[in-house]
C-alpha positions in Angstrom: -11.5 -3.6 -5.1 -9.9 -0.3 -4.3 -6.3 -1.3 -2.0 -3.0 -1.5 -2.9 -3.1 -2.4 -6.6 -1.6 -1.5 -10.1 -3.4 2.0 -10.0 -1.3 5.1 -10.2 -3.3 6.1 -6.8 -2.0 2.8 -4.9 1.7 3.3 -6.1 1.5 6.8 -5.0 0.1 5.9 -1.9 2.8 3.1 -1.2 5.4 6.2 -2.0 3.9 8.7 -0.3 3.4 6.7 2.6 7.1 6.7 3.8 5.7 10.6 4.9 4.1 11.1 8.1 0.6 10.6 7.1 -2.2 13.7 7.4 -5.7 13.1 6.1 -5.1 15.5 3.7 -2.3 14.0 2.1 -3.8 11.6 -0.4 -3.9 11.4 -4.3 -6.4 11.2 -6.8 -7.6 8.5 -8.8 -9.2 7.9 -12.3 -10.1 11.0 -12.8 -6.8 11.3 -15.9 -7.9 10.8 -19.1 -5.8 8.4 -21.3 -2.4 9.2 -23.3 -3.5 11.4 -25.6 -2.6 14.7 -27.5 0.5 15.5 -30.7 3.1 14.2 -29.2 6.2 16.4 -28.3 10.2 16.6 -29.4 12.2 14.0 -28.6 14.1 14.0 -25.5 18.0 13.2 -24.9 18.2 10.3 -22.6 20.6 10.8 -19.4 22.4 7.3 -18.0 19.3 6.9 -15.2 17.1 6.3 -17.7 15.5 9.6 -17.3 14.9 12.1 -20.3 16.3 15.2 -19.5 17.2 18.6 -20.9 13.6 19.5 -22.1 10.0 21.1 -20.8 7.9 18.4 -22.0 8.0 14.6 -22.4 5.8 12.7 -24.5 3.4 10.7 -24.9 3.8 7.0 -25.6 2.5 5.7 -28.3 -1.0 4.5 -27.8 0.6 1.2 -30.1 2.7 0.6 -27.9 1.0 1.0 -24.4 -1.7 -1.5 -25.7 1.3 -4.2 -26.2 2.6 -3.6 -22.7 0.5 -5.7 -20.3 1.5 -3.5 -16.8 1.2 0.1 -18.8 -2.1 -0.8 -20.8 -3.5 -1.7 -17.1 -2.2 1.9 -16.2 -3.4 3.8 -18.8 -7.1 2.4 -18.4 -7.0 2.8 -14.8 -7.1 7.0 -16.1 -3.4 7.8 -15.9 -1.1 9.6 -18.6 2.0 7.8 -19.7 5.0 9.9 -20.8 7.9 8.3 -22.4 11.1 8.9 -20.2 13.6 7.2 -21.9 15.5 3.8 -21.9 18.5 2.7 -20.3 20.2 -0.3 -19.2 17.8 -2.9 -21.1 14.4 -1.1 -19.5 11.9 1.9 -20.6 11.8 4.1 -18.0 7.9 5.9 -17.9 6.7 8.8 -15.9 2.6 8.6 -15.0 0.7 11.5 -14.4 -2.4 11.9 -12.4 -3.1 16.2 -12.1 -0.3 17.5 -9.8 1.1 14.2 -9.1 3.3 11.9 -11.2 5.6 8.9 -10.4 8.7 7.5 -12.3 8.7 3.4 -13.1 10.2 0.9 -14.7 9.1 -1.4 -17.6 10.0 -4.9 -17.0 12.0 -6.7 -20.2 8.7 -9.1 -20.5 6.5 -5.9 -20.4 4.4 -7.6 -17.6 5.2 -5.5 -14.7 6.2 -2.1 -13.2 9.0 -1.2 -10.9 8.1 2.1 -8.8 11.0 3.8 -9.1 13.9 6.0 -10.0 17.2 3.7 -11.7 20.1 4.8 -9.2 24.0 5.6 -10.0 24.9 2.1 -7.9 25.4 -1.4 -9.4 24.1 -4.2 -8.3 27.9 -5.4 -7.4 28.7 -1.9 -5.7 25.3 -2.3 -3.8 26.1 -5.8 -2.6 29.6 -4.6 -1.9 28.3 -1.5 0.3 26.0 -3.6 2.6 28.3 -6.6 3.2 28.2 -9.4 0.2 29.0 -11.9 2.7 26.9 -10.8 5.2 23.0 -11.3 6.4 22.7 -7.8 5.5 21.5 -9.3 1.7 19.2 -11.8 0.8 18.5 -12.9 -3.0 14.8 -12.8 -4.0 15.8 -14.9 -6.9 14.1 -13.1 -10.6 10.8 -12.2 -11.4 9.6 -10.5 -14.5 13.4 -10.5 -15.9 14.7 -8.9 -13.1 17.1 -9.7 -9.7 15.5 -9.1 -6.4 17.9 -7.6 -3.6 16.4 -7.3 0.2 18.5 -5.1 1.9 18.7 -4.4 5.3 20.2 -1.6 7.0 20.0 -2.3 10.9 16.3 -2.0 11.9 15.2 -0.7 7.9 15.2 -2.3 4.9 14.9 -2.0 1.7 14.0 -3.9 -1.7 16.2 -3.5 -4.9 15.5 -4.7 -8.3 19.0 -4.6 -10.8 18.3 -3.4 -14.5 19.1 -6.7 -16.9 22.8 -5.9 -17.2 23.3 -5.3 -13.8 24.9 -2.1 -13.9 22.1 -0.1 -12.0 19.6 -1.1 -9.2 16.1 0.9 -8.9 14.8 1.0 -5.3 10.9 -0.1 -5.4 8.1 -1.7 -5.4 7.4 -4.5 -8.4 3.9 -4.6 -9.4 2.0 -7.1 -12.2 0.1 -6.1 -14.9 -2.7 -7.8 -12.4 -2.2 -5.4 -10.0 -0.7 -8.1 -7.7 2.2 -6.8 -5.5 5.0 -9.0 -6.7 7.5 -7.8 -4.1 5.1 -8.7 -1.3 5.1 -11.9 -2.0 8.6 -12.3 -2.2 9.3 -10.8 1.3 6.9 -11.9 2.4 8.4 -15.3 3.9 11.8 -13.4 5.3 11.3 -12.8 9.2 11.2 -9.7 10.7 9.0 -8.5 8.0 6.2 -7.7 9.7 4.8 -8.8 13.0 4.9 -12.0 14.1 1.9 -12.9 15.9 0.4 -16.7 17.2 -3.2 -17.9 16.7 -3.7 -21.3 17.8 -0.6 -21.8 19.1 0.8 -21.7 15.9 3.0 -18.8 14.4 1.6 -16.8 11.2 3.1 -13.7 9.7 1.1 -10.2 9.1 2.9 -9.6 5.7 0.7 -12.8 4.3 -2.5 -12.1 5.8 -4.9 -14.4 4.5 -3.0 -15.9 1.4 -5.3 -18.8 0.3 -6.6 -19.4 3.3 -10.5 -20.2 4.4 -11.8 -19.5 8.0 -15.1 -19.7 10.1 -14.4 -16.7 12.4 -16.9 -14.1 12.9 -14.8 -11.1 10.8 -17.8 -8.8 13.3 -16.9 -10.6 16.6 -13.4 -10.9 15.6 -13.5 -7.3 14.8 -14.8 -6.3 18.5 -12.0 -8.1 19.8 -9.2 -6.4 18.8 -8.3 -2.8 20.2 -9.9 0.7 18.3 -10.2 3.9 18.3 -13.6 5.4 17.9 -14.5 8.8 16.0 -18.0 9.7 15.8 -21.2 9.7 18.3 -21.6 6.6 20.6 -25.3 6.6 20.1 -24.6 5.9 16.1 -24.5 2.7 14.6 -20.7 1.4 14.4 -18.6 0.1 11.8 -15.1 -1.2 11.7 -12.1 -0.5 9.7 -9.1 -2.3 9.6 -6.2 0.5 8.3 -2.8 0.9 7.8 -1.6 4.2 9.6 0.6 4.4 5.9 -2.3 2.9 3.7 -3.2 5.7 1.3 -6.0 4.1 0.7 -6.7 4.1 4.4 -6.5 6.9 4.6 -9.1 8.2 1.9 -11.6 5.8 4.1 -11.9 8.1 6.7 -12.3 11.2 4.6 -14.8 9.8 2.8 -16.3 8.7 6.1 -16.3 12.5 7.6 -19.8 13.3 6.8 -21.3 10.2 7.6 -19.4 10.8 11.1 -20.4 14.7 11.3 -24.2 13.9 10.6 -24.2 11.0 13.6 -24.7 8.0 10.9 -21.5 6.3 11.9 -19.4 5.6 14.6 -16.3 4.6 12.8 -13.5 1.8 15.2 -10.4 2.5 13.5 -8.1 -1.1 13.6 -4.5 -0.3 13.1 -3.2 -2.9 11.8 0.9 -3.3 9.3 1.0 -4.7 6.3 3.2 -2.1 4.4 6.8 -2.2 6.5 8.4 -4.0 3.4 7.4 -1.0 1.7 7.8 1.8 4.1 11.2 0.8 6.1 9.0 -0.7 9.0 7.1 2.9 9.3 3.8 0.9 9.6 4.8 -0.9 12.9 6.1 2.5 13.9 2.9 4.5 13.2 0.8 1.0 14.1 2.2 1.4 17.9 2.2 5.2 18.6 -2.2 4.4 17.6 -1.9 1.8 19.9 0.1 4.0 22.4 -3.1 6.7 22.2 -6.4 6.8 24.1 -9.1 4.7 22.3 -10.7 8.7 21.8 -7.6 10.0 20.6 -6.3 7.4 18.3 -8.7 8.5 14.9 -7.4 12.1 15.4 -3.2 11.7 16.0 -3.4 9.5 12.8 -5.7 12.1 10.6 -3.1 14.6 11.7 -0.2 12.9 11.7 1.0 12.8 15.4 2.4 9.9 15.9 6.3 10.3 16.0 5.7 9.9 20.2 7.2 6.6 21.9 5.2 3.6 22.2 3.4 2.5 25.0 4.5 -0.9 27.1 1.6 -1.9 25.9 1.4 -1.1 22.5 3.6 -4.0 21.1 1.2 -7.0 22.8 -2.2 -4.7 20.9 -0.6 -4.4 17.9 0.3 -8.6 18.3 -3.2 -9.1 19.1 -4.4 -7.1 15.8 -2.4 -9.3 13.6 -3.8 -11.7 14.8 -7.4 -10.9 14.5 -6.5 -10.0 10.7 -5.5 -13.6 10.3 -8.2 -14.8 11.8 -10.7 -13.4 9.4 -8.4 -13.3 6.1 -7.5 -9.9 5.7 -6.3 -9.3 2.3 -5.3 -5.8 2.3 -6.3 -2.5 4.0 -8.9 -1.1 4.4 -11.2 -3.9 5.0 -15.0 -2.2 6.3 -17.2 -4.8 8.5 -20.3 -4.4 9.9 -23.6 -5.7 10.9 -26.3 -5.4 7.8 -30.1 -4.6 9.1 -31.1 -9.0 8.4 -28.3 -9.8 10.9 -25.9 -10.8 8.4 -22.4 -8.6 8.1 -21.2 -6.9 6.1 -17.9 -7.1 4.3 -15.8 -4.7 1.6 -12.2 -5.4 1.5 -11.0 -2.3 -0.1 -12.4 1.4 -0.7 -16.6 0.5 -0.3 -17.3 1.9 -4.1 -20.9 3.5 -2.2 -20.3 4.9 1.0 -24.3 6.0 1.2 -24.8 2.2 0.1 -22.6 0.7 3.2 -24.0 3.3 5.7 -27.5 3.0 4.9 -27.4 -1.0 5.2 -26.4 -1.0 8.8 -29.1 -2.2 11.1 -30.1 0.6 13.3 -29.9 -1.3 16.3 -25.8 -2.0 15.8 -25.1 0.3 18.4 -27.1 -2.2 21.2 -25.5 -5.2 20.0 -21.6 -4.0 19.1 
């Protein structure tokens, strides 16, 4: 499944996605070939972790990518692994994909990844900066060998992992050699995350959307329910995909859907939905609500170009409620999630990037558009 995962694409995407998103603005993925090549001088090794003073990095060895859980999962996924030096009890790695790269950190256990840069602050001065005392902090407890800090800063926040000895803290995301999103789950039961939003009467959060959890809910009527934007001709047959405005992977959806859209195969309901504000500072529920604040034949095109930094609707708040809610009802596990009704009746499901487009598109049943 093609979401947010341990692929160099995803954690570009979940960086990247703190800029104001443009459909044009996505990375590449597995299409690297793996470490390879004479490896290159060795590098002096600043206090950050970072290997400085030099044109080239190199290569890790292949040896020891293949004993490290999180980086073998990397390099098979098609990216390049550089050696960047080590620092305060972790090896700091830079991945390539083409023109992009991104800088992480190895966990002591090997099993994970931290996305992200080791900073000058201590995990003492940190705590001492935002308030020790204060609600401003709130342990995450360890994972992988390493301290979790959830920082908040007013309306932002921000998650902080502290190198073993303490003496640096690397702002980030925490991913398993898996691909599961280990910093996810640990915000996810702090409140304010993400949206709170009530089905049944009883309270659920958007930051846990669907985690172990059966339903019975029509995902296609529960789908028509919530409030989209539509791009495409209304005589097409329709599809529905759930996105988050910050998703890189959302984001790549509807590019990939363009044709389908320009040769009237697909009229394509765009769900905004957030699932990334422990990631992005709460840019998700921004971007989510200036959508929301748009016309239904508006709201595909200001999030393909990246206009939405207006103010939110009055209304906006209560759809975006309401979309978090239909997400729960039908177990969304990450974005984007494609439904649609198949030519026998059934419905179709891909919760992730559809590997086929032409497979998806050609399965709906031409009379969708009658019955939507």
């Amino acid at each position: 499944m093609k979401s947010h995962s341990l692929t160099i694409a995803a954690i570009f995407a979940s960086t990247l996605a703190q800029a104001e998103p443009g459909i044009s603005r996505t990375g590449t993925e597995n299409d690297v070939g793996a470490p390879g090549g004479a490896p290159t001088s060795e590098l002096p090794k600043s206090a950050s972790g970072m290997a400085l003073g030099a044109l080239k990095l190199s290569f890790l060895s292949a040896e020891f990518v293949e004993q490290t859980p999180a980086l073998r999962h990397l390099a098979r996924s098609g990216a390049q692994l550089f050696d960047a030096g080590s620092a305060h009890g972790l090896r700091a790695v830079v991945a390539r994909q083409r023109e992009e790269f991104m800088i992480l950190q190895v966990t002591p256990d090997g099993e994970a990844i931290v996305a992200g840069a080791q900073t000058d602050l201590s995990a003492d001065l940190l705590l001492a900066i935002a308030g020790r005392e204060d609600s401003r902090v709130t342990e995450l407890g360890s994972s992988h060998g390493m301290r979790g800090l959830f920082v908040r800063n007013g309306r932002q926040f921000q998650v902080f992992y502290a190198t073993p000895d303490g003496e640096r803290v690397i702002p980030g995301v925490m991913w398993d050699a898996s691909g599961k999103n280990i910093t996810r789950e640990q915000v996810a039961p702090l409140p304010g995350v993400a949206p709170t939003v009530t089905i049944g009467g009883e309270k659920e959060t958007g930051a846990v959307i669907g985690a172990g959890r059966t339903t019975s809910v029509s995902a296609l009527e529960a789908a028509r329910s919530a409030t989209f934007g539509t791009i495409g001709s209304e005589a097409a047959p329709r599809i529905y995909v759930f996105i988050d405005p910050l998703c890189g992977y959302s984001v790549r959806a509807l590019q990939q859907l363009q044709p389908f859209i320009a040769a009237g195969r697909a009229l394509v309901a765009i769900i905004p939905v957030s699932v990334l504000d422990y990631e992005d500072e709460g840019r998700s529920t921004k971007s989510a609500l200036a959508m929301l604040s748009k016309p239904a034949d508006q709201m595909a095109s200001a999030w393909s170009h990246g206009d939405l930094n207006g103010p939110a609707s009055y209304e906006a708040e209560e759809l975006l409620r309401r979309n978090m809610a239909v997400a729960e009802a039908i177990g969304l596990r990450g974005t984007p999630t494609v439904i649609w009704r198949k030519q026998d009746r059934s419905e179709g499901r891909v919760d992730g990037l559809p590997e086929d487009w032409n497979a998806v598109i050609a399965s709906i049943g031409s009379e969708s558009h009658a019955a939507r």
